[in-house]
C-alpha positions in Angstrom: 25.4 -19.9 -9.2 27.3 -18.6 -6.5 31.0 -19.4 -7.4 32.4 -16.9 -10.4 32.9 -19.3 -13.8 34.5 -18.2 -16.7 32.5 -17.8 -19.7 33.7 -21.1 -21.3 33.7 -23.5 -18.4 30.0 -22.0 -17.4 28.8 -22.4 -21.0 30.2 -26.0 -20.4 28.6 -26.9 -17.2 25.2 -25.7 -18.1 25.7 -27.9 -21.7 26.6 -31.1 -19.9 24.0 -30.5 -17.2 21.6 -29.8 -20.3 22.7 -32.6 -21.9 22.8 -35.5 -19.6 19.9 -34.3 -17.8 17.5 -34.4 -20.9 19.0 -37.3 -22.5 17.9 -39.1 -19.3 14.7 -38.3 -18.8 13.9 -38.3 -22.5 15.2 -41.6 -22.3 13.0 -42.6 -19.4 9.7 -41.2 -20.7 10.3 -42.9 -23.5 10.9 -46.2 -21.9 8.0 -45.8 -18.9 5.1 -44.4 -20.0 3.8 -44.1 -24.0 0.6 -42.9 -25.5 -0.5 -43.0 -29.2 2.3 -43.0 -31.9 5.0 -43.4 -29.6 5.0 -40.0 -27.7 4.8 -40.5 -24.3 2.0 -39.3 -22.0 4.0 -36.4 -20.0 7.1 -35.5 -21.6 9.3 -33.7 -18.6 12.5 -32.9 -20.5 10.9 -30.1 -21.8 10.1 -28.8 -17.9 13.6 -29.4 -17.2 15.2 -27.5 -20.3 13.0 -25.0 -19.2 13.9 -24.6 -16.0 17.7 -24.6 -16.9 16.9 -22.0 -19.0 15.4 -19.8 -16.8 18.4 -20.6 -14.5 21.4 -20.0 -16.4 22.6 -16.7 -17.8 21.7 -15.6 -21.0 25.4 -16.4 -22.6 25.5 -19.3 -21.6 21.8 -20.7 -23.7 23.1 -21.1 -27.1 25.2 -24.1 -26.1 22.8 -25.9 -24.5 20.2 -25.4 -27.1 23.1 -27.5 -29.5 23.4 -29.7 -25.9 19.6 -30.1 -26.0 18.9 -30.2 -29.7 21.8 -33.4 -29.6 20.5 -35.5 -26.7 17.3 -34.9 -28.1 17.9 -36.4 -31.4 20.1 -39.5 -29.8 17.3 -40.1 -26.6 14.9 -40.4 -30.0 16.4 -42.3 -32.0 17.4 -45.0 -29.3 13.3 -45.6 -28.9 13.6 -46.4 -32.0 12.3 -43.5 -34.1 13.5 -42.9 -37.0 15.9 -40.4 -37.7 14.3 -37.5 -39.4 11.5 -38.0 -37.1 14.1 -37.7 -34.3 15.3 -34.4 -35.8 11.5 -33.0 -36.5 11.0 -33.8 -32.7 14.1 -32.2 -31.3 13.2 -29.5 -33.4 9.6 -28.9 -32.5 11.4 -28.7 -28.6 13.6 -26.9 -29.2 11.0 -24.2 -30.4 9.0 -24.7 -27.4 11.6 -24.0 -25.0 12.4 -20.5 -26.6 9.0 -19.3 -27.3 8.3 -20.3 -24.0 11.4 -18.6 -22.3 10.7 -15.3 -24.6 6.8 -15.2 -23.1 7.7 -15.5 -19.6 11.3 -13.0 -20.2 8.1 -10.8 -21.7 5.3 -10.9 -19.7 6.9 -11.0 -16.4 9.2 -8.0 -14.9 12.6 -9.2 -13.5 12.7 -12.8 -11.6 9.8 -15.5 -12.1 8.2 -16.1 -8.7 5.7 -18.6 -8.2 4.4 -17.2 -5.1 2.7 -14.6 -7.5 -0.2 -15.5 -8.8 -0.1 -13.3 -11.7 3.3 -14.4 -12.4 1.5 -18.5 -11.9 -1.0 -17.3 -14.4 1.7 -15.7 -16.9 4.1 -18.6 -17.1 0.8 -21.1 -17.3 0.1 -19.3 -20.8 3.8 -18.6 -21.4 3.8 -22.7 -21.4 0.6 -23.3 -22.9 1.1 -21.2 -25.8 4.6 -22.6 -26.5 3.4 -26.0 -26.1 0.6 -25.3 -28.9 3.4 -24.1 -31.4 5.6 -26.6 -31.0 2.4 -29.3 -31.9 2.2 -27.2 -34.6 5.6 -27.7 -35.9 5.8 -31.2 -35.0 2.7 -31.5 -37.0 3.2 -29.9 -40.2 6.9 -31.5 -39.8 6.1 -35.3 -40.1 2.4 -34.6 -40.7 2.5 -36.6 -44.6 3.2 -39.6 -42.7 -0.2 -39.1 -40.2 -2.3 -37.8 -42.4 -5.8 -39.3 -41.2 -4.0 -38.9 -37.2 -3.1 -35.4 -37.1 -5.6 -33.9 -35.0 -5.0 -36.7 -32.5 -0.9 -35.9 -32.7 -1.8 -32.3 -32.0 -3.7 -32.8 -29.3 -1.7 -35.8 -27.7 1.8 -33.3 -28.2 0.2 -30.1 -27.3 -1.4 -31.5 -23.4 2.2 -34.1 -22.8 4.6 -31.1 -23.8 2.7 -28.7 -21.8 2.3 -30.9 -18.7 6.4 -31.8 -18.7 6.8 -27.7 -18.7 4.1 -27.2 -16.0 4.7 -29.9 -14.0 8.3 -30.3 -14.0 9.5 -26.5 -14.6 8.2 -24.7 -11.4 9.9 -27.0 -8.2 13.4 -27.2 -10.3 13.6 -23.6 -10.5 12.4 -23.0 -6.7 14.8 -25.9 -5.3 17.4 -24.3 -7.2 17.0 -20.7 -5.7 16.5 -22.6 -2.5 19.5 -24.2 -2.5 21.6 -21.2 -4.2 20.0 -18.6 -1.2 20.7 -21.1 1.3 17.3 -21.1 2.7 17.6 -24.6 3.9 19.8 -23.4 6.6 17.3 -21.1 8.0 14.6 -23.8 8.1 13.8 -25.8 11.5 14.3 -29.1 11.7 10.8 -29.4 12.8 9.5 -28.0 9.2 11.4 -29.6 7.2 10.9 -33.1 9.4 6.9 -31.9 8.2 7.8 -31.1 4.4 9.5 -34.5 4.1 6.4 -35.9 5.6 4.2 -34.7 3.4 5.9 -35.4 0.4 6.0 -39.2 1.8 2.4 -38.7 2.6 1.9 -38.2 -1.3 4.1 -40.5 -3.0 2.0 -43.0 -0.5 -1.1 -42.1 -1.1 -0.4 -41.8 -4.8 1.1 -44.8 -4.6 -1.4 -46.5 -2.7 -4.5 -44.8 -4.9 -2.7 -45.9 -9.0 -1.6 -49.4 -7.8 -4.9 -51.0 -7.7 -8.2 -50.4 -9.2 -10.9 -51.9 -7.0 -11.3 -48.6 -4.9 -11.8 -45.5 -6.6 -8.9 -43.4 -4.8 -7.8 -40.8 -7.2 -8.6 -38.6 -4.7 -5.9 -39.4 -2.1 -3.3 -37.7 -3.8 -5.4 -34.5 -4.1 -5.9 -34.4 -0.1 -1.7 -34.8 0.1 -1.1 -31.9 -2.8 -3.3 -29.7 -1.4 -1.8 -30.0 2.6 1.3 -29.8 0.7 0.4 -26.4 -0.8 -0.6 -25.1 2.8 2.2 -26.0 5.0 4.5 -25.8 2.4 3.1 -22.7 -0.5 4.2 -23.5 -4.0 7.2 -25.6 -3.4 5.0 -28.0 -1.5 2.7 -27.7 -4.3 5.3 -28.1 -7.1 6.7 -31.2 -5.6 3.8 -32.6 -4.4 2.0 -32.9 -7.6 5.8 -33.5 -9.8 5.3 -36.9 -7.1 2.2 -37.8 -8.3 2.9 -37.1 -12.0 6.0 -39.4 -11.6 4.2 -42.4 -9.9 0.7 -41.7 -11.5 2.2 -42.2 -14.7 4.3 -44.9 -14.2 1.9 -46.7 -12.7 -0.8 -46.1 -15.4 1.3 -46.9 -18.0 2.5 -50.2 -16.2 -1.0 -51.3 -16.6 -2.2 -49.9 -13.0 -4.7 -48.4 -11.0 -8.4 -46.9 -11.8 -7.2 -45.5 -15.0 -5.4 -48.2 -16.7 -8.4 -50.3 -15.4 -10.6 -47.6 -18.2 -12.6 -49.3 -21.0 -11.1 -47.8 -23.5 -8.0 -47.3 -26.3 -5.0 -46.3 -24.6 -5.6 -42.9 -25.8 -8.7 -42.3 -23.8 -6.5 -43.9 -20.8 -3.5 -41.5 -21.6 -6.1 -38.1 -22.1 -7.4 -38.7 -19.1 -4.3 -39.3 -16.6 -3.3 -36.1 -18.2 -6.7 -34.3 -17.9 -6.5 -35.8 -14.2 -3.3 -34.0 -13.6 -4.3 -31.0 -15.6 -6.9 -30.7 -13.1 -4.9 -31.5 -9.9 -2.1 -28.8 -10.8 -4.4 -25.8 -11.8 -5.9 -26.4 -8.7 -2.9 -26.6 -6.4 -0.3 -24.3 -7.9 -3.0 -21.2 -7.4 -4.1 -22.4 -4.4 -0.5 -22.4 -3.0 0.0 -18.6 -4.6 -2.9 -17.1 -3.1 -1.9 -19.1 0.4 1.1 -17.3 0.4 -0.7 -13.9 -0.6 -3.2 -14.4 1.8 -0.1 -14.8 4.6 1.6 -11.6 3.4 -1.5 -9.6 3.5 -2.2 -11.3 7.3 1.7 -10.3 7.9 1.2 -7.1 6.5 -2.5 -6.5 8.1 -1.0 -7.4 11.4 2.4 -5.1 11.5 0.0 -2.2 10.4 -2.3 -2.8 13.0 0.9 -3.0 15.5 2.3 0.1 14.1 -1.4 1.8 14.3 -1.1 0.7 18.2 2.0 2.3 18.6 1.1 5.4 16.6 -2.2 6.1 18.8 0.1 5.7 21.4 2.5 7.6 21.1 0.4 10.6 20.0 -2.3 9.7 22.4 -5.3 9.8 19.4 -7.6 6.7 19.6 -10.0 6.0 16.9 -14.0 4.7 17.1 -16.9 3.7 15.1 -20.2 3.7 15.7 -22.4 1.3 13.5 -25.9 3.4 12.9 -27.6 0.0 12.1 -27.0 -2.2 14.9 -26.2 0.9 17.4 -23.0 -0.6 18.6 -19.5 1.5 18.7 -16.3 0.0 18.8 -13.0 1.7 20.7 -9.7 0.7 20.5 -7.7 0.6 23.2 -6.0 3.9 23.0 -10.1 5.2 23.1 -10.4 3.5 26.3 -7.5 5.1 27.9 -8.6 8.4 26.6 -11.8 7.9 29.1 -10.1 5.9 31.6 -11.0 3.1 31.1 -9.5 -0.8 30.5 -9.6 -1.7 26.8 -12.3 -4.3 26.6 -14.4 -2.7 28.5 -18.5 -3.1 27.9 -19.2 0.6 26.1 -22.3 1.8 23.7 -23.5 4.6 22.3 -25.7 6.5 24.8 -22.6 5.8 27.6 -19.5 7.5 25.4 -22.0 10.5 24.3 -22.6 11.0 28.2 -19.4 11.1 29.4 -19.4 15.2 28.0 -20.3 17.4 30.2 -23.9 18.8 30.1 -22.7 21.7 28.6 -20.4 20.2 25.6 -23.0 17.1 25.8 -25.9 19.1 23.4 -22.9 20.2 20.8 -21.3 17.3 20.2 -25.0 15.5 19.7 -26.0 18.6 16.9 -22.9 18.4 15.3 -22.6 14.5 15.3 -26.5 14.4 13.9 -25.7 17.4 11.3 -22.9 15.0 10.1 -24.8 12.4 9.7 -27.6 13.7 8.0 -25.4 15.5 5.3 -22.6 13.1 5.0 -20.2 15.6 5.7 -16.9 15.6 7.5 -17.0 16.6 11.4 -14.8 18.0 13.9 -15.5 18.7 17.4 -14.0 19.3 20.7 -15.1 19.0 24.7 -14.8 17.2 27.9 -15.2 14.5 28.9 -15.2 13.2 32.7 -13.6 10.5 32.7 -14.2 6.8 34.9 -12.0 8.4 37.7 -13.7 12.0 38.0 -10.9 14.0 36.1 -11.8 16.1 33.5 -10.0 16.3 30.2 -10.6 17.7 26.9 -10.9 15.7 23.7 -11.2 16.2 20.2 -12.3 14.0 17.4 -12.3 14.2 13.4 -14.4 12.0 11.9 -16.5 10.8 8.7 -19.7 9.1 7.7 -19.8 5.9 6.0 -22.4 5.4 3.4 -24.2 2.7 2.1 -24.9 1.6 -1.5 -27.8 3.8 -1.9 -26.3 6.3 -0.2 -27.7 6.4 3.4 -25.4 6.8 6.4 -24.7 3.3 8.0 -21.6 4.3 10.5 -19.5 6.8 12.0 -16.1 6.6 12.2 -13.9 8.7 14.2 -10.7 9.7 15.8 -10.3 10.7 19.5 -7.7 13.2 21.0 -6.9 14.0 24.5 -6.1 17.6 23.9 -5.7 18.5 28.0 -2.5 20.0 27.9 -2.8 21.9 24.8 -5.8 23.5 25.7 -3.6 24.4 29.3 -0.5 25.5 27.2 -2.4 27.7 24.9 -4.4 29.0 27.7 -1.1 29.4 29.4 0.4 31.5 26.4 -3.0 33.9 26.2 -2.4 34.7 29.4 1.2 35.5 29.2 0.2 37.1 25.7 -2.0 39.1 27.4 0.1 40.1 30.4 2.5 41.0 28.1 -0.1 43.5 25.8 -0.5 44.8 29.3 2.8 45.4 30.1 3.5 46.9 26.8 0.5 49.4 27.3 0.7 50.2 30.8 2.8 53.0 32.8 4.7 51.1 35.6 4.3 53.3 38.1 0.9 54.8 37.8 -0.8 51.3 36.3 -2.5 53.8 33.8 -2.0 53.8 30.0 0.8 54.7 28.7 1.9 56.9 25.8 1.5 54.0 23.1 -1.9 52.9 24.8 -3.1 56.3 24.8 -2.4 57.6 21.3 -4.0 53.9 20.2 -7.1 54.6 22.3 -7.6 58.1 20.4 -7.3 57.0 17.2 -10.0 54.4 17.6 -12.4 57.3 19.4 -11.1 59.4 16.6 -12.8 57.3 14.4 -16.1 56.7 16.1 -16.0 60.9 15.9 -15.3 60.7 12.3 -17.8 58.5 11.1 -20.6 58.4 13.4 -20.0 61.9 14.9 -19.7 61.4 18.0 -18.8 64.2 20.3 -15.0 63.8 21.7 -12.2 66.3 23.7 -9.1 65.6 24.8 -7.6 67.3 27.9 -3.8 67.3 28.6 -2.6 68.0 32.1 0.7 67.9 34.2 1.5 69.0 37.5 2.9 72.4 38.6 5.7 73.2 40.1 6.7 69.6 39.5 10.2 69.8 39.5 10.1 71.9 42.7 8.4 68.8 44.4 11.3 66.9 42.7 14.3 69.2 44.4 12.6 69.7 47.6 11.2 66.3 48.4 13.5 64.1 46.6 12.6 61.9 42.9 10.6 59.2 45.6 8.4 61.7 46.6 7.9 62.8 43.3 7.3 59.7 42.4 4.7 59.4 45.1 2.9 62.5 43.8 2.8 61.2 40.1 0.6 58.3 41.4 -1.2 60.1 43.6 -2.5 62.7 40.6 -3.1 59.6 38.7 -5.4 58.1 41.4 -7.3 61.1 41.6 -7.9 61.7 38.2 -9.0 58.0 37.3 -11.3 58.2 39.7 -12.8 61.8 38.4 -13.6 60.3 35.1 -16.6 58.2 33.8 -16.4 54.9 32.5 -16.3 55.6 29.1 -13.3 58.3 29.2 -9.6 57.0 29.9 -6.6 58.7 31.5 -2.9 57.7 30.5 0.5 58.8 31.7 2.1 60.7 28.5 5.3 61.1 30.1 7.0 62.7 33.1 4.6 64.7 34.8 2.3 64.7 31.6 -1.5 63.5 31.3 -4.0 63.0 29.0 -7.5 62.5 29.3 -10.1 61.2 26.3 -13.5 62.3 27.2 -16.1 59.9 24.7 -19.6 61.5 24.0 -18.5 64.7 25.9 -19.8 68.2 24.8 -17.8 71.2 25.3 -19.9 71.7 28.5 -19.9 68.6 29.9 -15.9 68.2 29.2 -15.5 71.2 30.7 -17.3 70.4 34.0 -15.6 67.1 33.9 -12.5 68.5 33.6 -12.7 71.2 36.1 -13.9 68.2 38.4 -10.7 66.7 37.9 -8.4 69.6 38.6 -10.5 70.2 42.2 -9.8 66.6 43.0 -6.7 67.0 42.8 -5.8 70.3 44.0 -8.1 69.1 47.4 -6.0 65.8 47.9 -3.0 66.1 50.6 0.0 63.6 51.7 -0.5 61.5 54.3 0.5 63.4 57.6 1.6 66.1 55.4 4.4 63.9 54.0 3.9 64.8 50.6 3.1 68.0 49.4 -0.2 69.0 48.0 -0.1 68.7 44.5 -2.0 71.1 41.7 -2.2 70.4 37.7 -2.9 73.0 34.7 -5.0 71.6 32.3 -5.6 72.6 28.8 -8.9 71.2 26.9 -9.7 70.7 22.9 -12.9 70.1 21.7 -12.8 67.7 18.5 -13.6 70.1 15.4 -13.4 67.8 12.0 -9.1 67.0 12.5 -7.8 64.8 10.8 -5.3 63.2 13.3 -4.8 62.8 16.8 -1.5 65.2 16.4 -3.7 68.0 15.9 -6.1 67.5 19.0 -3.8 67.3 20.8 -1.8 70.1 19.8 -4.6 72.3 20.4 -5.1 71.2 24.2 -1.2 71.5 24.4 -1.4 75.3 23.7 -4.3 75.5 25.7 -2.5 73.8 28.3 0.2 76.6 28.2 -2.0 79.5 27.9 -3.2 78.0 31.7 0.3 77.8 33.2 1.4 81.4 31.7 -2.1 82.6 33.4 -0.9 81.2 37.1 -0.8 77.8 36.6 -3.9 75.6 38.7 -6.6 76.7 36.1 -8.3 75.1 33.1 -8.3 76.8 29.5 -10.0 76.0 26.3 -8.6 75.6 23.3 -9.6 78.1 20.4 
């Protein structure tokens, strides 16, 4: 309960609540309905003990075990029963209710919910079992007195002990968390104006069905439980049939309705009200529990299909399936926006494969029928055009759905519009690239520069190495240079620089290269050159440039020593070019404007 007790006043309260509450109903049963020997046909103190038990805290159940065990005995012997048997009863229900209580405290992790249907199942054998061992007790305990009877006490104790625990126990317990979590409060008046409407409806119609026997009508009171159990789940269920047990059995054992009206002993009659029951509760108290399974997995089904919405939104992937045996696809509606389109909108097969363009149209078709006809996972990517003419690029991951005997029977897929990264990361090659250019060109002649051009050798290097493939290297730089420099000022030196670099560019085949070394220094890689044909290509370049002049004489004219190695078996580019560097020397201390080979 809410409100803190101390340990002796709550031991107290549950005792007198244990007490009073059993003696009455013992007393009542006793009284109302009564089967063979005196035991009555549904015996709910033993529901109600059991619900207390699973109610109270542990400390506080030896007491009312002592509370129980005394109204027992005095509810007993008030019907008259003698008083050992009063004592062998008490005691056979007393068992019950602890064997009982130790099954479900086993067999059931933390808190008994009857909207569990495992949980429904364990407390039904929790009960059942209980029930059987306290006929067994009650049995062997006055069994010299029934002798020729005891299979018939068995039987007639096991199905009324079991029916008070399974009939009884479960809406106690959920009124009682109810009440103690304040639930009613949250409840509309509109539902619970329909909960106490349906309860009436089944105390009527049970009422109505057990009060006369011309008209078969048992089944009234099934129709009630059962709209009980699916407006209401197990409470409704619980209550409902608690209602009919009540007024069934009072009214039976009154002497009314279809089954007092049996031909038979009052055994048969009392069997078969509880087989009645029996039937009526394993068939709503499920019923109710996988209702309110069913509901959560709805609830549950329908928050992941919202959050799935929102997801595919949010990261703008849509998912699709095709199914290969009717030829149908399905989109959802983030699919439709992909393409453009209105979710809903009429779409097959042939239409979704042709919005690719003809040229991504034939891949996506080869790899969709490869996946199919291996089973394997797929990925592809290409454009689409959408409803409105733009173009945008997709990508989908998918995988193929098999059948029993293994044969692909659907496709299912995910969508992507991947538009903008395809733009970024064609953005970022393009700056990646600008900036490999910026990093290997000489800003102000545009050619290669130092880094580019030693990288360049090494890979023609290489080629030289293992292929032999002829390869010389020619360094150049300007004469007189820094006379240009003091003369004409650094811009018109500057001038010059490019102006040597455009002329020996254009000197050079396609295969060879030209980069700026530094300052006034050049190199030039001549590919698949012999010494000859270097040479002349060479001397080609120094005419060119010796020949060119400033515009209007602006500029001076410009001429460049140039010393040539041939490659012979080095190792590194250090060493080429240190021969054509002291080649290139030898040519300026011989008058500069010449071309020399390298020993």
């Amino acid at each position: 309960m809410r409100h803190p007790l101390s340990p002796g006043v709550e031991a107290a309260f549950w005792s007198l609540l244990t007490a009073v509450g059993y003696f009455l109903l013992a007393s009542l049963s006793l009284h109302a309905t009564r089967g063979a020997d005196n035991i009555a046909a549904i015996w709910p103190p033993s529901g109600y003990f059991l619900a207390l038990l699973l109610l109270m805290p542990a400390r506080a159940r030896f007491a009312s075990f002592a509370a129980m065990a005394v109204a027992s005995v005095a509810a007993n012997m008030l019907s008259g029963a003698p008083a050992w048997i009063a004592v062998a009863f008490s005691a056979a229900n007393g068992a019950e209710a602890f064997v009982a209580l130790w099954l479900i405290r086993r067999r059931i992790v933390g808190e008994l919910s009857f909207m569990n249907l495992r949980a429904v199942a364990n407390f039904c054998i929790a009960t059942l079992s209980a029930s059987a061992l306290s006929a067994s007790i009650a049995t062997a305990l006055i069994g010299a007195s029934l002798v020729s009877r005891a299979p018939d006490f068995f039987l007639s104790w096991l199905t009324t002990v079991a029916l008070g625990m399974l009939i009884v126990t479960p809406p106690i317990v959920m009124l009682a968390r109810l009440v103690d979590k304040r639930a009613f409060g949250n409840i509309s008046r509109a539902m619970l104006g329909e909960a106490v409407a349906l309860l009436i409806l089944a105390a009527a119609l049970t009422t109505l069905s057990f009060s006369q026997s011309q008209f078969p009508l048992t089944f009234l009171p099934t129709v009630a439980v059962i709209a009980a159990s699916y407006r209401l789940g197990p409470f409704g269920a619980a209550t409902g049939m608690l209602i009919v047990a009540i007024i069934a059995a009072w009214l039976t054992g009154q002497g009314h309705g279809p089954i007092a009206a049996i031909d038979g002993s009052q055994k048969i009659k009392v069997f078969f009200l509880q087989f009645y029951l029996v039937t009526l509760l394993f068939t709503a108290l499920p019923l109710a529990a996988l209702i309110v399974v069913q509901r959560r997995l709805a609830k549950r089904l329908e928050q992941s299909n919202r959050w799935l919405v929102q997801a595919e939104a949010a990261a703008l992937v849509g998912h699709w399936r095709v199914d290969l045996v009717r030829w149908t696809i399905q989109w959802s509606d983030q699919t439709y926006r992909v393409h453009g389109l209105e979710p809903g909108s009429s779409v097959d097969v042939d239409y979704s494969v042709e919005q690719y363009l003809p040229e991504d149209r034939a891949e996506v078709q080869r790899i969709l029928e490869e996946a199919v006809r291996t089973g394997e996972p797929f990925v592809y990517q290409g454009r689409i055009r959408r409803a409105d003419g733009e173009i945008r690029h997709v990508k989908s991951h998918g995988s193929i759905e098999k059948g029993r005997g293994g044969t692909a029977v659907g496709i299912f897929g995910t969508v992507q519009d991947v538009t903008e990264t395809v733009e970024n990361a064609r953005i970022l090659e393009a700056a990646r690239s600008a900036a490999e250019r910026v990093a290997n060109t000489d800003m102000l002649t545009g050619l290669p520069n130092r880094r580019h051009t030693l990288a360049f050798l090494d890979r023609a290097l290489v080629g030289a190495r293992e292929h032999g493939a002829p390869l010389a290297v020619a360094i150049f730089d300007i004469d007189h240079f820094k006379r240009i420099n003091d003369n004409y000022g650094h811009a018109a030196g500057d001038e010059v620089i490019r102006r040597v670099a455009r002329r020996a560019k254009a000197s050079l085949r396609d295969e060879d290269m030209v980069g700026r070394f530094g300052g006034e220094e050049f190199v030039c890689i001549l590919q698949r050159s012999s010494a000859q044909a270097a040479e002349m290509v060479a001397e080609r370049l120094r005419k060119a440039i010796a020949a060119e002049r400033g515009a209007e004489d602006e500029l001076p004219a410009a001429t460049v020593s140039i010393g040539l190695a041939i490659y012979d078996g080095e190792t590194g580019a250090e060493e080429l070019l240190h021969r054509a560097d002291q080649a290139l020397y030898l040519a300026k201390r011989e008058g500069r404007n010449r071309l020399r080979m390298a020993a």
